[in-house]
C-alpha positions as CSV (number, residue, x, y, z in Angstrom):
1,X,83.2,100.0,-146.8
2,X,79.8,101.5,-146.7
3,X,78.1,102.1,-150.0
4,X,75.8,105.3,-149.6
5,X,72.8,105.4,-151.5
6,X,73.1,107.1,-155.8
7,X,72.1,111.3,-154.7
8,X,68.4,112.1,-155.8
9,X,69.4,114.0,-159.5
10,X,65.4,114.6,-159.4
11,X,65.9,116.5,-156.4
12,X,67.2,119.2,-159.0
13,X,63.7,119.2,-161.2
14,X,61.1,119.0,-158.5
15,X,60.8,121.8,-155.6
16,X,62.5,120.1,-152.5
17,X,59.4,119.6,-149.6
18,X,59.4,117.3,-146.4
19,X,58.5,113.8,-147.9
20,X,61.5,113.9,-150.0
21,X,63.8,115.0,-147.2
22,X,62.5,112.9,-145.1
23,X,62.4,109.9,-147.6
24,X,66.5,110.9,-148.0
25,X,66.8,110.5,-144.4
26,X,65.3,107.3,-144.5
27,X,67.6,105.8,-147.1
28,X,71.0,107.3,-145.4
29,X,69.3,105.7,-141.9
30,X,69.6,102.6,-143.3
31,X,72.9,103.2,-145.1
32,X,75.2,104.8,-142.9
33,X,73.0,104.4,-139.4
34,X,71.5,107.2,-136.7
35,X,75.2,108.1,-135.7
36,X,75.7,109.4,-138.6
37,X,72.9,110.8,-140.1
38,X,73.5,114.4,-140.8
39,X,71.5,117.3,-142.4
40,X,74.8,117.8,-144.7
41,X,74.7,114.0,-145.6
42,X,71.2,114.3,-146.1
43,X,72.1,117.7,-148.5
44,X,74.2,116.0,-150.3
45,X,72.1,113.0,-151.1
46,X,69.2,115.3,-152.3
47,X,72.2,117.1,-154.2
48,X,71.2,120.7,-152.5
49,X,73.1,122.8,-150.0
50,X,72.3,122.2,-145.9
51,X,70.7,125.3,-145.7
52,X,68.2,124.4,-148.3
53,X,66.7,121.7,-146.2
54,X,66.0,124.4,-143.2
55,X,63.3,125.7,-145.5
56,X,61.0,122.5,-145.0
57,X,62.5,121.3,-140.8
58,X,63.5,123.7,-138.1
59,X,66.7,121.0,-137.4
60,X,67.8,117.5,-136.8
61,X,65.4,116.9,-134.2
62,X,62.4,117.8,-136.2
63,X,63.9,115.9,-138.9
64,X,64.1,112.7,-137.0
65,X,61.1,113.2,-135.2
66,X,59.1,113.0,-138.6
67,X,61.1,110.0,-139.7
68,X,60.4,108.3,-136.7
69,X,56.8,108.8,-137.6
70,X,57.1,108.0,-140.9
71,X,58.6,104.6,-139.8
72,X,55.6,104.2,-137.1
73,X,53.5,104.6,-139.8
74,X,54.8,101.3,-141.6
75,X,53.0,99.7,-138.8
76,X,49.6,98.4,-138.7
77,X,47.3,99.7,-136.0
78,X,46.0,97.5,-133.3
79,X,42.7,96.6,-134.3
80,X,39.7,98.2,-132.5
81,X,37.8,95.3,-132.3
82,X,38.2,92.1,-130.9
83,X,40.5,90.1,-128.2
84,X,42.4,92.8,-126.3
85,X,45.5,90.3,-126.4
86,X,45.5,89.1,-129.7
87,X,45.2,92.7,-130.2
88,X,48.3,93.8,-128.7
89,X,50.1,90.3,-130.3
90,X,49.8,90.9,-132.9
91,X,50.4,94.8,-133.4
92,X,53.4,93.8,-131.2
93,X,54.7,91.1,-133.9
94,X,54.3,93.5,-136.5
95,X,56.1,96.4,-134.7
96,X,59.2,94.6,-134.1
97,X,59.3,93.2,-137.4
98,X,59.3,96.6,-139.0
99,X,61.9,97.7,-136.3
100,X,64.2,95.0,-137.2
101,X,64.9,95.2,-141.0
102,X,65.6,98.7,-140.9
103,X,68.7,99.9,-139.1
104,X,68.8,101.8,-136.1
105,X,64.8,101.7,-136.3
106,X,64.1,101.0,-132.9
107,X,66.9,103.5,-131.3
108,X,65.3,106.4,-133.2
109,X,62.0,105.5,-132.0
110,X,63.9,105.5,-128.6
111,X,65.2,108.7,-129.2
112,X,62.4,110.9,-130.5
113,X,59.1,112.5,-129.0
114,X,56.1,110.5,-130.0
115,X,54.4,113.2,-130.8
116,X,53.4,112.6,-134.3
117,X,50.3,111.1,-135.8
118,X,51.4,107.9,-136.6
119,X,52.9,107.5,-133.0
120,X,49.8,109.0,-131.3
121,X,47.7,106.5,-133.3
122,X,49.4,103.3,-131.7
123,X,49.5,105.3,-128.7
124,X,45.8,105.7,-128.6
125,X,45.3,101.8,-130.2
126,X,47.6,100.5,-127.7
127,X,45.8,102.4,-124.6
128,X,42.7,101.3,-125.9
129,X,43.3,97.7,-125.9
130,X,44.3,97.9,-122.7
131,X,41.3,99.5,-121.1
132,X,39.4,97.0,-123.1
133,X,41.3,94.0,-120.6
134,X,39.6,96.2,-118.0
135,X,42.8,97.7,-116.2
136,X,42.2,100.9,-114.4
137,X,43.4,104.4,-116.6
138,X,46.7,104.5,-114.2
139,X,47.6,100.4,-115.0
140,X,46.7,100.8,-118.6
141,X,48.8,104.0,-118.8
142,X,51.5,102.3,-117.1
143,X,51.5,99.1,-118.6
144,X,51.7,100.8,-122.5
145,X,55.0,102.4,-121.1
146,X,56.4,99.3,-121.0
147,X,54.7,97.2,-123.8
148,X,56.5,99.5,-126.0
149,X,59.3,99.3,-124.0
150,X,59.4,95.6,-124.7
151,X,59.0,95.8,-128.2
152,X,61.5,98.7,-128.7
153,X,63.9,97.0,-126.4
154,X,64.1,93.6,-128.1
155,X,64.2,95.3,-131.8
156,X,66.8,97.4,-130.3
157,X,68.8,94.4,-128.8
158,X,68.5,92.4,-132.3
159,X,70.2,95.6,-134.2
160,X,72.9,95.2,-131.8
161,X,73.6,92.0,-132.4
162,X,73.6,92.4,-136.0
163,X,76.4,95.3,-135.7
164,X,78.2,92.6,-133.7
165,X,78.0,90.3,-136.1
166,X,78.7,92.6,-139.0
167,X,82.4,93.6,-136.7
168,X,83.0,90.2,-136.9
169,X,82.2,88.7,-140.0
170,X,80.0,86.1,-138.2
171,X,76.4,86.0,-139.9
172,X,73.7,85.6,-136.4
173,X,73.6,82.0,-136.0
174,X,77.3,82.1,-135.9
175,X,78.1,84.6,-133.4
176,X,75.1,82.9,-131.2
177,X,76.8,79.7,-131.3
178,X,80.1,81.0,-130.6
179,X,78.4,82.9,-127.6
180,X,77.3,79.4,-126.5
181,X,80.1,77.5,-126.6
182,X,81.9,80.4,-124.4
183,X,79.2,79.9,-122.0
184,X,79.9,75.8,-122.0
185,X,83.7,76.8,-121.6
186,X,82.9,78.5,-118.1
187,X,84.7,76.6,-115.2
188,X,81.7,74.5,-114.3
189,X,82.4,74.2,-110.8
190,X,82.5,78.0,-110.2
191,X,79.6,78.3,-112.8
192,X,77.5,75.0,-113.0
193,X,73.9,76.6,-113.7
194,X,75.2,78.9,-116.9
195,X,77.3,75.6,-117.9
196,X,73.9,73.6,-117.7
197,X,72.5,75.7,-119.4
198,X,74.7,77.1,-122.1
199,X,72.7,75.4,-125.3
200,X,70.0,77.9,-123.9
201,X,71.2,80.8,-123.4
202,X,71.8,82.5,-126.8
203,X,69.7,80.3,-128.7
204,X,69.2,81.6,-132.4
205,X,65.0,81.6,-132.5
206,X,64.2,85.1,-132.1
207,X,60.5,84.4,-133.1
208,X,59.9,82.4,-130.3
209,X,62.6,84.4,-127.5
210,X,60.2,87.5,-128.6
211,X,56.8,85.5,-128.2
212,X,58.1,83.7,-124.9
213,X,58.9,87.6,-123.4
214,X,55.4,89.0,-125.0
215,X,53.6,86.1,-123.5
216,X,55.4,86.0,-120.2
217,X,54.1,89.9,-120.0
218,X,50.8,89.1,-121.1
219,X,50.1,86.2,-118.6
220,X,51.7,88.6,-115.8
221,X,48.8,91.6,-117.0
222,X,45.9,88.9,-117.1
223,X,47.4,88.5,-113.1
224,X,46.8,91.5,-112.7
225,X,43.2,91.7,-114.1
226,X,42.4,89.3,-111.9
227,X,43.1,91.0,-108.2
């Protein structure tokens, strides 16, 4: 059973604008999920007709593209100053967490344009830093493709899992554990490295799975630097 968000009854006194639409489809996002986000849901919840809300967004697609902002937004900028990595660490670190306790996060992000000033803003942060490290404009244009592909990826990946577990009735460390012990099941003679390594393979520390990836990235770009 999903349990939608109470309708905003002050929707009614104040004249409807963007932040409250958007602020609507922010609280159904995280209720009922992207695949279901809908300008008539998000009508309803404001407790107006559809065709109120194409007053203040040309469609769904602008609509999502300014919640994807708005989400973008929850996220510190990578400082100017200072260590290019620990930069990108920890701008990284604080991206996925916001990704990851709100639903669908990361696949909207995924989905959109990043074309809005919150996004441009870690685009321009993120490009900076890497300039900083000294990579030439294609490298550093290239390798923020797939920084944030990283980060969006492994956000995205840990939403899936919690769906999976939310199917099952498993909480995380549950499912991962069950995931194991599949993977110790294997025939060992047909699979002896997955059986050697089953304990390892769905291990429940997401912190450190995330920082091992970021770091194994990092290390590979300070290679780079130094051709």
């Amino acid at each position: 059973m999903v349990f939608l968000p109470a309708p905003d009854r002050a929707a009614k006194k104040a004249p409807l604008d963007r932040p409250r639409i958007v602020a609507a489809a922010r609280a159904l996002l995280d209720a009922v999920g992207l695949d279901e986000l809908t300008m008539r849901r998000v009508a309803k919840h404001l407790d107006t007709r559809a065709a109120s809300l194409y007053r203040h967004v040309r469609d769904k697609d602008e609509l999502l593209n300014l919640l994807a902002d708005e989400i973008a937004g929850e996220v510190p900028l990578i400082r100017a100053k200072g260590p290019w990595r620990a930069r990108l660490v920890n701008m990284a670190t604080q991206a996925r967490r916001t990704l990851s306790t709100l639903r669908d996060a990361a696949r909207l992000l995924a989905g959109t344009r990043p074309m809005g000033p919150n996004r441009l803003a870690h685009i321009e942060g993120t490009l900076k830093a890497l300039c900083d490290a000294g990579l030439a404009p294609r490298e550093a244009a290239w390798a923020a493709y797939h920084f944030n592909n990283y980060i969006n990826e492994f956000a995205a990946d840990e939403a899936r899992l919690a769906a999976a577990a939310a199917v099952t009735g498993l909480d995380r460390s549950a499912l991962l554990a069950d995931a194991r012990g599949r993977f110790a099941s294997l025939p060992a003679a047909t699979f002896p490295t997955i059986v050697a390594l089953a304990e390892h393979l769905a291990e429940d520390d997401a912190d450190a799975l995330f920082r091992f990836g970021l770091d194994l990235w990092l290390d590979g770009l300070e290679g780079q630097l130094g051709r």
